[in-house]
N, C-alpha and C positions, 0 to 999 in steps of 0.2 A: 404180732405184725402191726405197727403203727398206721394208719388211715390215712389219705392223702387229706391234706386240708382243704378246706371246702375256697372256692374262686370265687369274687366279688366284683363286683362293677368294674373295680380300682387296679386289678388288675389285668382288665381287657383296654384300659389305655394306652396306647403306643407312648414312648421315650422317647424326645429327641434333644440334642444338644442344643444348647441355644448358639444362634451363631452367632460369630463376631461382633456386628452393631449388635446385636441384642447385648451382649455382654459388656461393651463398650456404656452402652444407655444402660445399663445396670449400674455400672461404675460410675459416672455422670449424675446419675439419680441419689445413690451412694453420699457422694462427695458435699452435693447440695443441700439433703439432710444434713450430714455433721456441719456445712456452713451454718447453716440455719439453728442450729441447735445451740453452735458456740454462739451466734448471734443474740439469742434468746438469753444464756446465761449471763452472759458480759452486761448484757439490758438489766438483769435482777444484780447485776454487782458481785457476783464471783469472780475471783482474781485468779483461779485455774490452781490454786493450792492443796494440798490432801489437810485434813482435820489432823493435828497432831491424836487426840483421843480419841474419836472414832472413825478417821479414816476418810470419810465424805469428803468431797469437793463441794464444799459448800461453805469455804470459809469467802466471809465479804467485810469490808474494810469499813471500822466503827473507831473515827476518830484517826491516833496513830496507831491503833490495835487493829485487830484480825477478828472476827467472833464467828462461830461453829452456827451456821442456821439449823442444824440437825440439834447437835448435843447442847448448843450455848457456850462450849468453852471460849476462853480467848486465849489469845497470844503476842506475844510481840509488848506486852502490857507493862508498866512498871508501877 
């Protein structure tokens, strides 16, 4: 016969749904990060490309090439 598991703090806190504005200021709060975040990237000169060889968004524009700030590859290069 298995033992009931022992109760913690964590589970003497009541649940409640967040309401509407809360959820709405979640979404709001949400949206202003990712502004701010593309803001910050475009600032270091990532052009929102995937890395052909490893994949990262971290390609920024070197001349008329493209170059990988993760791996170093380029692209676009002749």
């Amino acid at each position: 016969k298995a033992e009931p598991a022992a109760r913690t703090a964590l589970d003497e806190l009541p649940w409640q749904d967040p309401t509407p504005s809360q959820k709405a200021e979640a979404r709001a709060d949400a949206k202003a990060h990712a502004a701010e975040k593309r803001a910050e990237a475009k600032a270091q000169g990532y052009e929102g490309e995937a890395c052909g060889e490893c994949g990262n968004f971290t390609l920024v524009r070197n001349g008329t090439c493209m170059k990988c700030n993760t791996c170093g590859s380029t692209t676009g290069c002749s």
